[in-house]
Legacy VTK file of the C-alpha trace (Angstrom):
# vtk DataFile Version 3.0
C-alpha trace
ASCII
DATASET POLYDATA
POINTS 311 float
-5.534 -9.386 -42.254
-8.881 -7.576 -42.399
-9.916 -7.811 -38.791
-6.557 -5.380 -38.109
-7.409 -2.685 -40.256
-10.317 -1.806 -37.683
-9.339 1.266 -35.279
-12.065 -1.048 -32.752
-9.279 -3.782 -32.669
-6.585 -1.991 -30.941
-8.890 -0.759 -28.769
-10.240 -4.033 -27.876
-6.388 -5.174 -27.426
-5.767 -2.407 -24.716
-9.141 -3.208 -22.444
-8.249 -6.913 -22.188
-4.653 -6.157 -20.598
-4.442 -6.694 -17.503
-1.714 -3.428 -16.283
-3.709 -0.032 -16.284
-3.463 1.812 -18.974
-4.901 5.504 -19.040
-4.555 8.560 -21.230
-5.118 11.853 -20.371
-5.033 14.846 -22.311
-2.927 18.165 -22.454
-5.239 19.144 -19.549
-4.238 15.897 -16.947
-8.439 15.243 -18.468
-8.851 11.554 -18.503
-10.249 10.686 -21.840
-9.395 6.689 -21.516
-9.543 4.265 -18.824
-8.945 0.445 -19.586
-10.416 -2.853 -17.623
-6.733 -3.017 -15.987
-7.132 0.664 -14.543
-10.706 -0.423 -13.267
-9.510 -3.417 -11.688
-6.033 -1.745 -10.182
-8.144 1.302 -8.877
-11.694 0.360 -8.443
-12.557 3.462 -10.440
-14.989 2.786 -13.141
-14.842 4.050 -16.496
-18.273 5.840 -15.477
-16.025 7.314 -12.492
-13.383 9.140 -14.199
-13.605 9.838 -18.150
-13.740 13.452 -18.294
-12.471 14.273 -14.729
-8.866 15.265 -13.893
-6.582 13.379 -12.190
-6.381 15.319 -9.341
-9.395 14.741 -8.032
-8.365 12.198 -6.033
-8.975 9.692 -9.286
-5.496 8.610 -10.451
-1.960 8.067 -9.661
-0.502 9.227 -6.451
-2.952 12.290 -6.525
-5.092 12.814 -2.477
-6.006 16.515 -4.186
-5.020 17.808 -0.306
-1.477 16.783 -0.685
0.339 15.165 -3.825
3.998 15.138 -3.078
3.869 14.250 -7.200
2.176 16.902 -8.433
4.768 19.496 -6.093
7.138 18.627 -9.615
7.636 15.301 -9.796
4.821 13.856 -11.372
5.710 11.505 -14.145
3.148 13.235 -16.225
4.366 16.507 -16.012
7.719 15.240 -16.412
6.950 12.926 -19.653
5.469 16.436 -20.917
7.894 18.842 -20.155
10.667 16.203 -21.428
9.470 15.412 -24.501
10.008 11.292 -23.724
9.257 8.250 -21.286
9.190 8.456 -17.473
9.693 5.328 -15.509
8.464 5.858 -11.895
7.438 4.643 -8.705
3.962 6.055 -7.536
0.728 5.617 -5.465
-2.721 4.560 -6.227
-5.217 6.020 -3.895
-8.172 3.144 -4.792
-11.272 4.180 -4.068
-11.953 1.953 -1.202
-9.174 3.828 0.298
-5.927 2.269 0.617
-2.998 3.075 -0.857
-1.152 0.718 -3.518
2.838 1.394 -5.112
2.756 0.726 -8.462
5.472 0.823 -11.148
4.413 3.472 -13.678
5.415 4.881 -17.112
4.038 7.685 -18.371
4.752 8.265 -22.133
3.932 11.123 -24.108
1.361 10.439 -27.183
2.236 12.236 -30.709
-0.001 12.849 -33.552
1.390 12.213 -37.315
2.917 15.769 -37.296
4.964 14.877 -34.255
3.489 17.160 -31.763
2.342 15.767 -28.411
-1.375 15.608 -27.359
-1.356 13.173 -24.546
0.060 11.003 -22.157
-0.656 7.348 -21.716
0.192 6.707 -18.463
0.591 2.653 -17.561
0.517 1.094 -13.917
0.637 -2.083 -11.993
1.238 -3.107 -8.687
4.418 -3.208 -7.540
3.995 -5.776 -4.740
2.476 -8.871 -4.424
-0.506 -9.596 -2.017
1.123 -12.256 0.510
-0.094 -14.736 2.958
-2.731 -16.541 3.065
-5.794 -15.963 0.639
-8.456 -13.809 2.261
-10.643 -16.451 0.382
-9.512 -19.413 1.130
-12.397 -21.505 2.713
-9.965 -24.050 4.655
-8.229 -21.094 6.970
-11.649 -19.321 7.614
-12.871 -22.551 8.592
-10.444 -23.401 10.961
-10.069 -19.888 12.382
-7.189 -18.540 11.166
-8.441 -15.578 10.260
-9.195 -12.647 11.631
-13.083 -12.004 10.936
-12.952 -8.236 10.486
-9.442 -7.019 8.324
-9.532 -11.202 6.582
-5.716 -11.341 8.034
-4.089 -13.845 9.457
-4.989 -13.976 13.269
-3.047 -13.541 16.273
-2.453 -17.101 16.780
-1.163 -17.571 12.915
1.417 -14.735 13.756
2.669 -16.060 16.847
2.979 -19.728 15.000
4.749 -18.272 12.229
7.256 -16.142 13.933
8.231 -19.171 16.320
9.066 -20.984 12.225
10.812 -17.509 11.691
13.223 -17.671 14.623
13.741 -21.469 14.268
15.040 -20.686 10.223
17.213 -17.354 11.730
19.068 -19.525 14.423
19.546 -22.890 11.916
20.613 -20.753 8.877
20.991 -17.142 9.944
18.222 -15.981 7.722
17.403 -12.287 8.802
14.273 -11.027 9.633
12.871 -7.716 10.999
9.385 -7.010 12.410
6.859 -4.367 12.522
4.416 -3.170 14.355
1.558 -0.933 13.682
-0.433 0.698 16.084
-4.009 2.654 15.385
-3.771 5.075 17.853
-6.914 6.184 20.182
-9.130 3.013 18.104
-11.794 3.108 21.172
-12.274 6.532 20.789
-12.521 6.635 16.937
-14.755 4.105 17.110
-17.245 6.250 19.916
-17.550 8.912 17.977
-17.906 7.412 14.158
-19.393 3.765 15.600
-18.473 0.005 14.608
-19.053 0.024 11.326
-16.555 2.954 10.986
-13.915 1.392 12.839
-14.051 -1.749 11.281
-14.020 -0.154 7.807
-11.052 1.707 8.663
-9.175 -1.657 10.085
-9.857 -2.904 6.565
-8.391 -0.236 5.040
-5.289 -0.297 6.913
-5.027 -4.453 6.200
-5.073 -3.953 2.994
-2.556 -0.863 2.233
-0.668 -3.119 4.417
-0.877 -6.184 2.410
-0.336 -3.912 -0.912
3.131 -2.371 0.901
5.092 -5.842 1.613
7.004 -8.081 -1.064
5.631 -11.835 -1.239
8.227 -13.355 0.925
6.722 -11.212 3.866
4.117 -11.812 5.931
1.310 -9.213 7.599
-1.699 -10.113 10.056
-3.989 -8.652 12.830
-2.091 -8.715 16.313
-4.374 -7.061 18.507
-7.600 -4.991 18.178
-5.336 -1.819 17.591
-2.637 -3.702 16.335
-1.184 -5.465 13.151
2.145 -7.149 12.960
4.333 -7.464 9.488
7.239 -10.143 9.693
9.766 -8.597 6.839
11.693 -11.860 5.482
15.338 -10.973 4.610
15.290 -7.554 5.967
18.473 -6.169 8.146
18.294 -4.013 10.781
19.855 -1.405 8.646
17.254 -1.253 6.259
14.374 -1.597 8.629
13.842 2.278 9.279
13.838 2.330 5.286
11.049 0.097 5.004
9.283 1.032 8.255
9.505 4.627 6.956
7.714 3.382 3.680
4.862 1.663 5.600
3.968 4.483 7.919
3.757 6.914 4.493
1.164 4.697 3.236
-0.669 4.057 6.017
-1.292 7.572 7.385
-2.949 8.257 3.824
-5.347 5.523 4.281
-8.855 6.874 4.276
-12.392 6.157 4.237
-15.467 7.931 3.219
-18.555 8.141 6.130
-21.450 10.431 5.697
-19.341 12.940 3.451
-16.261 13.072 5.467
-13.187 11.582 4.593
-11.783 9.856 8.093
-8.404 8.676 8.825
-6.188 7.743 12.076
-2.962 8.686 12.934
-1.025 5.265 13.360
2.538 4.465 15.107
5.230 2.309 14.230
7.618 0.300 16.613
10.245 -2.328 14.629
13.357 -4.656 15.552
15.368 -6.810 13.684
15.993 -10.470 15.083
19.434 -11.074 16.660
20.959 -14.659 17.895
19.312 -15.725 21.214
16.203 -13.951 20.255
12.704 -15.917 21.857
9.042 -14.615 20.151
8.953 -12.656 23.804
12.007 -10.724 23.008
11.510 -10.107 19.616
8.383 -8.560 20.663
9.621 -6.971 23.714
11.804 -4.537 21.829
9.016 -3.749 19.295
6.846 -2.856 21.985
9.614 -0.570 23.887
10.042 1.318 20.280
6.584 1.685 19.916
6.407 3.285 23.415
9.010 5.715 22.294
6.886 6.820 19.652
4.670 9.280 20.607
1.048 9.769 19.491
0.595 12.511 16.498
-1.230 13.443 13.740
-1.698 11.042 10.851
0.643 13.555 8.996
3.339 14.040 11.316
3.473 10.311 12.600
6.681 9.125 12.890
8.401 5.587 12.964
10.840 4.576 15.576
13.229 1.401 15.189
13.985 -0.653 18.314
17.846 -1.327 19.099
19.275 -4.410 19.750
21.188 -5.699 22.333
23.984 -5.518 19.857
23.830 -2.184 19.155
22.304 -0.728 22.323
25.621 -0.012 24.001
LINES 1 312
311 0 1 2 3 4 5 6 7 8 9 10 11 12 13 14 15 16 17 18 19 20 21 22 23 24 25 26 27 28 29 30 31 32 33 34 35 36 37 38 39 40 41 42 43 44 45 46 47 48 49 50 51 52 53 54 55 56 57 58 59 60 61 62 63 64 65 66 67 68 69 70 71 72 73 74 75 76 77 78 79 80 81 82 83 84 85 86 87 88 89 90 91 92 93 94 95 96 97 98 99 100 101 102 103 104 105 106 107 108 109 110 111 112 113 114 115 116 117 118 119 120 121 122 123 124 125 126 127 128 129 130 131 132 133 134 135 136 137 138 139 140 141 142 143 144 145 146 147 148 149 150 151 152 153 154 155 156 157 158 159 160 161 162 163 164 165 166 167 168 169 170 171 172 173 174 175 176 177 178 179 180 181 182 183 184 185 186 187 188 189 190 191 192 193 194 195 196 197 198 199 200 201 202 203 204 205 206 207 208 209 210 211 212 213 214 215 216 217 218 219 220 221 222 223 224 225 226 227 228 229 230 231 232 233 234 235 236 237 238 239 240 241 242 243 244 245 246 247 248 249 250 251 252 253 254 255 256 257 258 259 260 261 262 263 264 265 266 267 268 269 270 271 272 273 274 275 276 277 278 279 280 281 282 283 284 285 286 287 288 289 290 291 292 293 294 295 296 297 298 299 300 301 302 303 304 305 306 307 308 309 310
């Protein structure tokens, strides 16, 4: 087979996959970036061939703090190991949300044996759920919110009212979060409209990337989204609570050279029997309250107790 003798082939073979696939040399240098890694990051080729992946480029990597790169990067590890890592990491894309992905990195030999890269392969780890941001039909009967392309208030409330009516007919558990963008009106005074609404965006979407496809995530208020977590317990709320606050005080944007971001709270509950929408949201609104404003990088997430556990 003639065609497969040509180096071009293979190469050919690894743009048209869909998962990112990138190799970087013995200096963390990226010196190959395929269509998948494009698409995944929003990094062109043009973007990052030649640059390391610390500069805020590849996997996991904010170049002001990598929790990876403190010694548990999968590249460093694949090198220093000699073999493939498995591992769950964060793309930083450059429109500025965050995205898991489920990574290998894998050391590269030549015909001597001796390593002189590392492909390193990624793709998203969860889902995008709901409804599509595209989908004519739901923008046309204004289900959407205009500015994050989440569901609305109104599709929230409808679905957790289906929510509860599942939980007390089959006992289905559920737990809900919800995010808060603290000080938006003043954020928005001092960087303007444009700025806030960019930075809403940004928060949908790391949002949407965080949450498996049985969940469900929309705009609750102007400061305020709401995630409905199918299946989730109350004692692995925190867990997942904790994971959504990570990725949302990361999320930035770029404006006039400065890279912005908001510090964000997090109030959740998990349904119990008797539970009404009001309720439900009741206690997420009395955790949120016991979560004080901070930082983005010392925000903290606080769980609301239930009436079966609040003694």
């Amino acid at each position: 087979m003639p065609h497969f003798q040509d180096p071009e082939i293979y190469r050919d073979i690894l743009d048209g996959l869909q998962i990112g696939v990138s190799v970087l040399d013995l200096h963390k240098k990226i010196i190959f970036w395929s269509d998948g890694a494009e698409q995944i990051t929003g990094y062109a080729r043009i973007d990052v061939l030649g640059h390391s992946c610390a500069e805020n480029i590849l996997l996991h990597c904010n170049h002001n703090s990598c929790e990876a790169c403190a010694g548990k990067c999968p590249m460093a590890t694949a090198l220093h190991d000699a073999k493939p890592v498995e591992a769950m990491s964060l793309i930083h894309h450059r429109s500025g949300h965050w995205t898991p992905v489920h990574t290998w990195a894998i050391p590269l030999r030549d015909k001597h044996g001796s390593i002189i890269a590392v492909i390193q392969t990624f793709e998203n780890e969860f889902a995008v759920t709901g409804p599509s941001p595209n989908d004519r039909s739901m923008k046309e009967h204004g289900c959407l919110d205009y500015a994050t392309e989440l569901p609305n208030h109104d599709m929230m409330q409808s679905h957790l009212r289906e929510m509860l009516r599942t939980f007390a007919e089959l006992q289905i558990p559920f737990g809900v979060v919800c995010l808060e963008v603290h000080e938006l009106n003043q954020f928005r005074a001092r960087y303007g409209q444009e700025a806030a609404t960019s930075m809403l965006r940004v928060l949908a979407r790391t949002l949407r990337d965080t949450i498996w496809p049985t969940d469900f995530v929309g705009r609750w208020s102007e400061d305020r989204f709401l995630v409905i977590l199918s299946g989730c317990v109350e004692e692995t709320l925190q867990a997942v609570s904790d994971r959504m606050l990570r990725m949302a005080v990361r999320a930035t944007i770029e404006w006039w050279g400065e890279e912005l971001s908001v510090a964000v709270l997090i109030g959740s509950t998990a349904a119990v029997v008797g539970d009404s929408v009001e309720s439900l949201l009741l206690r997420t609104q009395d955790a949120l309250k016991r979560n004080g404003p901070g930082p983005p990088a010392r925000a903290v997430a606080a769980t609301g107790a239930t009436p079966s556990s609040a003694g």
